[in-house]
N, C-alpha and C positions, 0 to 999 in steps of 0.2 A: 504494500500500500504506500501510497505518494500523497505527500501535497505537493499541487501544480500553482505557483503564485506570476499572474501577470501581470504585470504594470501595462497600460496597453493607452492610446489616446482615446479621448470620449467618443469622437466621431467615429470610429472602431468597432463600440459594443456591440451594435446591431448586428454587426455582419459576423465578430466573434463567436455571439451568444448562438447564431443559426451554426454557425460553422462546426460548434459544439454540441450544440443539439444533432447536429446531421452524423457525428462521430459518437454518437451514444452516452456523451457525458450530460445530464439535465442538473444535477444535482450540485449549484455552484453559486457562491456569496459574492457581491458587488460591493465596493467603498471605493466613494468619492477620495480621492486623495492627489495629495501638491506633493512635487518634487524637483528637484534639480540636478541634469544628467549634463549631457553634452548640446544641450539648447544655450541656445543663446541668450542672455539675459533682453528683456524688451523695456524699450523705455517709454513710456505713456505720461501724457499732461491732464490733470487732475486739477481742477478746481486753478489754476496759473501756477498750481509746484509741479514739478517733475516727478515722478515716480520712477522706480527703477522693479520689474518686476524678475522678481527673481525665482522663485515657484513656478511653476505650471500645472497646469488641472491636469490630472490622470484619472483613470481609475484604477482599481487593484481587484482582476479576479481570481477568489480562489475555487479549486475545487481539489476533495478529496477522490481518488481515484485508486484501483486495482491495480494490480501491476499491468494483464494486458490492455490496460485503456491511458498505459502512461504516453506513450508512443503518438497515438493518434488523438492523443489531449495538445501534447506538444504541437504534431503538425497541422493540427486544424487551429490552432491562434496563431501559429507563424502565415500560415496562409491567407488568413483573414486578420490579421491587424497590420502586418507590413506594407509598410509605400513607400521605401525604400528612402527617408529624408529622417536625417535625425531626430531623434523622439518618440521614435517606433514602440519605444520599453523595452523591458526584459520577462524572461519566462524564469523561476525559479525553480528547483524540483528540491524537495527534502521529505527523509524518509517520514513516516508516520508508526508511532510504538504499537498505537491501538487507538481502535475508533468504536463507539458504543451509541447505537441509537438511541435518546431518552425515553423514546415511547414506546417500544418493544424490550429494552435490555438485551437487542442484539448485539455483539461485539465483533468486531475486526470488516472482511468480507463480505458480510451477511447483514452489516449495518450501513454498507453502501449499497445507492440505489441498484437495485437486480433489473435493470433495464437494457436490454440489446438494442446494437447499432440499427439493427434495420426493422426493429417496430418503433424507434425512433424516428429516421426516416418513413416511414409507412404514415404514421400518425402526422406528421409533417405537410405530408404530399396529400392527405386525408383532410387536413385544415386550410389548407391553399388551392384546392380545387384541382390539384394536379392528378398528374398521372401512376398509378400506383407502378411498381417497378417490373417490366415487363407487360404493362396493361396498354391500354388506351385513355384518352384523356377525358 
């Protein structure tokens, strides 16, 4: 088991969150968060002072993950939050000892969501009107 932590830009989320959803991860927390990487600080006029902003709005998502859904946690926010311009974020990976759902007392495995990639996708393509896979539209 893994935590997967991204720092990712806002305008990102949407296409992360599908991206993850379409890789079978649903089960993942969002926080608003500022940081300071390799962007460039911006200078803005406020009221006749100068400001120097030095923060950036991020978000930070995490999710806990199985080992085989670390891979395809990984390449579905690299493929959907990169644009290739600095401030992309970063992805973090650390292991996890033990995870316990509060509401059952499952622990480890069995307290991450039991959801597969492609009734994920199915359910997806189910709420967009699309085409189920191998179907018609």
């Amino acid at each position: 088991m893994k935590l997967i932590t991204a720092i990712v830009r806002p305008e990102r989320v949407p296409e992360v969150k599908a991206a993850l959803f379409r890789a079978g991860v649903t089960g993942i927390t969002l926080t608003r968060v500022s940081g300071h990487g390799g962007e460039h600080e911006i200078i803005q006029r406020y009221r006749a002072s100068t400001v120097v902003v030095e923060f950036h709005e991020k978000v930070k998502i995490e999710a806990a993950v199985s080992e085989p859904f670390v891979e395809l946690t990984i390449q579905a926010v690299l493929a959907s939050a990169r644009t290739g311009d600095v401030g992309d974020g970063k992805i973090f990976v650390q292991p996890l000892e033990r995870v316990i759902r509060i509401r059952t007392g499952e622990s480890d495995n069995a307290a991450l969501t039991p959801v597969t990639a492609d009734e994920v996708q199915q359910a997806m393509l189910r709420a967009s009107g699309g085409a189920e896979p191998g179907g018609e539209p």
